[in-house]
GUFI-845971 format. One record per residue (C-alpha): residue in one letter; residue number from 1; y, x, z. Coordinates in Angstrom, 3 decimals. Layout:
a  NUM  Y  X  Z
...
//
This chain:
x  1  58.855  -85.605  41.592
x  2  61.721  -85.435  39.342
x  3  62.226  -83.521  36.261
x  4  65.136  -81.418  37.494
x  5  62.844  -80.265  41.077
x  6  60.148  -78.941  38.318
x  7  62.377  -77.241  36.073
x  8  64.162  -75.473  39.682
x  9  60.878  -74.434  40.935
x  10  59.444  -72.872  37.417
x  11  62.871  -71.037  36.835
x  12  62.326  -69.881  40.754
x  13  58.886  -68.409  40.408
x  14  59.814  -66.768  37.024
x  15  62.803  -65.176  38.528
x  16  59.970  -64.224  41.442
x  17  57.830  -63.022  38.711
x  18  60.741  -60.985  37.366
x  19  61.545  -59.645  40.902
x  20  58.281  -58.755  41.827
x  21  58.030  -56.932  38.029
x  22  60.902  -54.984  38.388
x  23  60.383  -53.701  41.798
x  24  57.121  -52.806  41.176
x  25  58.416  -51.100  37.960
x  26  61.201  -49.263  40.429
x  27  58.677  -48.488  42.771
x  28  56.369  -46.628  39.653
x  29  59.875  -45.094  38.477
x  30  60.548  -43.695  41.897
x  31  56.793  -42.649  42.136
x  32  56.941  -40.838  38.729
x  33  60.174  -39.186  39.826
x  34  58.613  -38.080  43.262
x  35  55.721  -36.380  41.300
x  36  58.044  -34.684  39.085
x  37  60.234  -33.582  41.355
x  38  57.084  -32.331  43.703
x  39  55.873  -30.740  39.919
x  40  58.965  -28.892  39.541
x  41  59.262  -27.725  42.956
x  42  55.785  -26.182  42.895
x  43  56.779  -24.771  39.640
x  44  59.987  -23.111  40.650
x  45  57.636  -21.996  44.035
x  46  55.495  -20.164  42.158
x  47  57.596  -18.746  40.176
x  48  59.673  -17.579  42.746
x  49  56.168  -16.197  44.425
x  50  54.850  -14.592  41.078
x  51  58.662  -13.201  40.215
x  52  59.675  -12.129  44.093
x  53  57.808  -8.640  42.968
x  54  59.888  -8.621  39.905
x  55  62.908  -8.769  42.042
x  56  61.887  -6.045  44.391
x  57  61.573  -3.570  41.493
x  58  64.678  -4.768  40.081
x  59  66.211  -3.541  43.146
x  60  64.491  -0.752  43.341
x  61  65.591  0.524  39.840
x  62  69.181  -0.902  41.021
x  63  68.924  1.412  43.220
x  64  67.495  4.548  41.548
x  65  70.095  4.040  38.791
x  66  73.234  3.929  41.674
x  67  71.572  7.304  42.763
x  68  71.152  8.842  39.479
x  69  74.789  7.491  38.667
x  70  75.897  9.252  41.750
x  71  73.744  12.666  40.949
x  72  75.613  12.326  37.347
x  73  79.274  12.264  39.176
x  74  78.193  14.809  41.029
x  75  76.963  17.072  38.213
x  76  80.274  15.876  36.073
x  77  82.224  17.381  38.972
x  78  80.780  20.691  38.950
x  79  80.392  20.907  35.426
x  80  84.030  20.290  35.415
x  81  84.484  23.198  37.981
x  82  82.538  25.245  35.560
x  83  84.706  24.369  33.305
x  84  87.563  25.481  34.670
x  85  85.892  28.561  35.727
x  86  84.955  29.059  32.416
x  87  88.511  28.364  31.086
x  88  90.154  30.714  33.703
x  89  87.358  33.279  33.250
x  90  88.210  33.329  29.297
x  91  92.086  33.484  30.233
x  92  91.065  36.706  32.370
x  93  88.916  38.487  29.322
x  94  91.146  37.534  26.785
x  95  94.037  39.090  29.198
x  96  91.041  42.643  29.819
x  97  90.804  42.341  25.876
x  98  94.883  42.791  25.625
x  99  94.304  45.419  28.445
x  100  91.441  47.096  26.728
x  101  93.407  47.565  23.340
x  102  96.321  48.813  24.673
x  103  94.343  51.415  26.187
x  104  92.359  52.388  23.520
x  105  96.071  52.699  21.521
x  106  97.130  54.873  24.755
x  107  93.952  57.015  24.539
x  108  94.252  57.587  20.990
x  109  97.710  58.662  21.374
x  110  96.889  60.857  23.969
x  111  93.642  62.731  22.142
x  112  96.226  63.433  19.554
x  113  98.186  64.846  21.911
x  114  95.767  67.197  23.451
x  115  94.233  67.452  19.976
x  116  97.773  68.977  19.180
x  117  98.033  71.073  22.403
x  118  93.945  72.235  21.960
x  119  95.305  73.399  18.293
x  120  98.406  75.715  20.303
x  121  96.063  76.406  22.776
x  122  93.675  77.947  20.077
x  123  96.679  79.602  18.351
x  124  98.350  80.955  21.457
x  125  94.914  82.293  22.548
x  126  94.400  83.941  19.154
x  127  98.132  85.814  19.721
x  128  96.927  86.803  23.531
x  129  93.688  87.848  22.255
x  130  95.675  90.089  19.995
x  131  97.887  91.267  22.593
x  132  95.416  92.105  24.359
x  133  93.731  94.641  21.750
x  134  96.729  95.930  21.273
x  135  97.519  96.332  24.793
x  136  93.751  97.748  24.949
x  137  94.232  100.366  21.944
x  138  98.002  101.555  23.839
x  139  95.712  101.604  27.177
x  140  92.796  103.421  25.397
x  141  93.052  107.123  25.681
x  142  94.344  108.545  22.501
x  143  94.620  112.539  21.304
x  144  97.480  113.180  19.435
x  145  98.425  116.915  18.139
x  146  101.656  118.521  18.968
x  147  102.294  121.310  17.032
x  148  98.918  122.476  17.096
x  149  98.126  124.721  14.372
x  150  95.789  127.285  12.945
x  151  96.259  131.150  11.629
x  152  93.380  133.030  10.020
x  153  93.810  136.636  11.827
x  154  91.833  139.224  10.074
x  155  92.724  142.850  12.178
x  156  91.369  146.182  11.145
x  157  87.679  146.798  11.980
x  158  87.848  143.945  13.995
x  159  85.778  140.757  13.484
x  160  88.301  138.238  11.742
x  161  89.101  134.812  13.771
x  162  90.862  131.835  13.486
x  163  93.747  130.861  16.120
x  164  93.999  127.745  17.512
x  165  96.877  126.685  19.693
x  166  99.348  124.066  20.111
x  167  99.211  121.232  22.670
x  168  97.275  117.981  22.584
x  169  99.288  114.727  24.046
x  170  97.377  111.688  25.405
x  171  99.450  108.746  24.220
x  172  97.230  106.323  26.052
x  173  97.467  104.932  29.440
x  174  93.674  105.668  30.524
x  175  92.703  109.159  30.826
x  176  90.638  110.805  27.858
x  177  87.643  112.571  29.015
x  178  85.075  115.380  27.491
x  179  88.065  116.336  25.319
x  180  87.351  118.691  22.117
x  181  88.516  120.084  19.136
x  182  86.402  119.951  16.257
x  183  87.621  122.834  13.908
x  184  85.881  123.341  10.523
x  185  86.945  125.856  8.553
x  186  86.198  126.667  4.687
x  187  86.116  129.855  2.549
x  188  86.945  130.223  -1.528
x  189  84.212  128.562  -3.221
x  190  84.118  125.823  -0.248
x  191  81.834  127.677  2.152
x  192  81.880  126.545  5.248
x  193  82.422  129.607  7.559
x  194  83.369  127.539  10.816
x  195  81.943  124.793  12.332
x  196  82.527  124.493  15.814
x  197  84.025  122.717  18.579
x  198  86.777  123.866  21.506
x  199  86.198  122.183  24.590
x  200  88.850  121.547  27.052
x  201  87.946  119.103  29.689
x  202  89.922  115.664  30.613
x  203  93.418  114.494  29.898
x  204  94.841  112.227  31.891
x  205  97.129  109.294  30.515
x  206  100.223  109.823  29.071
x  207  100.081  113.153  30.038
x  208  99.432  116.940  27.316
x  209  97.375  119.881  28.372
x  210  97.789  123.197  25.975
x  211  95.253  124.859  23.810
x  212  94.752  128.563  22.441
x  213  91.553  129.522  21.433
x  214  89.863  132.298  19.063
x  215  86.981  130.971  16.590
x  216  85.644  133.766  14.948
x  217  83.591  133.724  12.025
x  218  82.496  136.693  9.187
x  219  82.943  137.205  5.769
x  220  86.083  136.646  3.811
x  221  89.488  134.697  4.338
x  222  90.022  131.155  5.103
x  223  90.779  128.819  2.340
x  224  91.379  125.744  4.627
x  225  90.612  124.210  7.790
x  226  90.450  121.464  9.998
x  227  91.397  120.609  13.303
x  228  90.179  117.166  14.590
x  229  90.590  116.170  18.163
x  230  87.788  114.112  19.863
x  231  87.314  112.247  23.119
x  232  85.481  109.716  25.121
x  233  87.038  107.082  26.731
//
């Protein structure tokens, strides 16, 4: 056998060797691969499994917070409707303030006025009230004297008197009623030697009725006397 067959088969069975190496270092490479590949798959399995609850309340709370996100619209709304009920509200008391003020100024200005008119009201009441007594003392019955006098007659062996006549004159409109003269009469010294009273009935108003009347009395001449009509009314 010649040199160069030896050489071709030792090159050929190390280049076998080689093949046979590397394949079966492949075929461990594409084992090791495999059983990482099958490692991470089992891995990513269970933590999909153990996480796949996770998830579920994720979606949950996803959910709850769209919800609560939709009550909170919902309340924004209406507290912006409150809002503007407030706002319109305020526009309306500030507007019953402006009202309110003006008529308090109106109702001041009026209590003056009937203040004022309470005041001429008093007064005018004071001047009727006065008219009125006077209108009371013309209507009250009212004695007045015409020409009604007194002489002290004093006739021989006669008992001495003192004559009374004249007429009496109601000046009022109502009519005077147990009508009398009240005739007091004084001697020197200021003895009182008469002290009577002449009756004569009613008077009507504004109308006179006459008197003449004797009062006698003893003992010496009259000084003075009086003659005082009286009356009920």
């Amino acid at each position: 056998m010649s040199a160069k067959r030896v050489v071709g088969r030792g090159l050929a069975i190390g280049l076998g060797i080689v093949c046979i190496i590397l394949v079966v270092g492949m075929v461990g490479t594409m084992a090791y691969y495999t059983m990482a590949i099958n490692d991470k798959n089992a891995t990513y399995d269970s933590y999909v499994s153990s996480h796949s609850h996770t998830n579920s309340e994720y979606n949950t709370l996803n959910s709850q917070v769209s919800s609560l996100n939709a009550q909170k619209a919902s309340l924004q709304d209406q507290v912006d409707s409150l809002n503007l009920q407030i706002n319109s509200l305020n526009a309306q008391l500030a507007n019953s303030q402006n009202t309110i003020t003006s008529l308090t100024s109106q109702v001041a200005d009026l209590q003056n006025q009937v203040d004022s008119l309470n005041s001429q009201i008093n007064s005018l009441n004071a001047q009727i009230a006065s008219l009125q007594s006077q209108i009371s003392t013309l209507e009250s019955p009212k004695l007045v004297k015409v020409n009604l006098v007194g002489g002290d007659n004093r006739p021989w062996f006669q008992t001495p008197y003192l004559h009374v006549y004249g007429y009496i004159c109601n000046v009022g409109s109502h009519t005077a009623y147990n009508c009398k003269l009240h005739v007091v009469a004084y001697q020197s010294g200021g003895v009182v030697a008469i002290d009577t009273y002449i009756n004569f009935g009613s008077v009507g108003g504004e109308s006179w009725t006459s008197v003449d009347s004797n009062v006698y009395y003893s003992g010496s001449a009259l000084t003075s006397w009086s003659i005082t009509p009286q009356w009920t009314g």
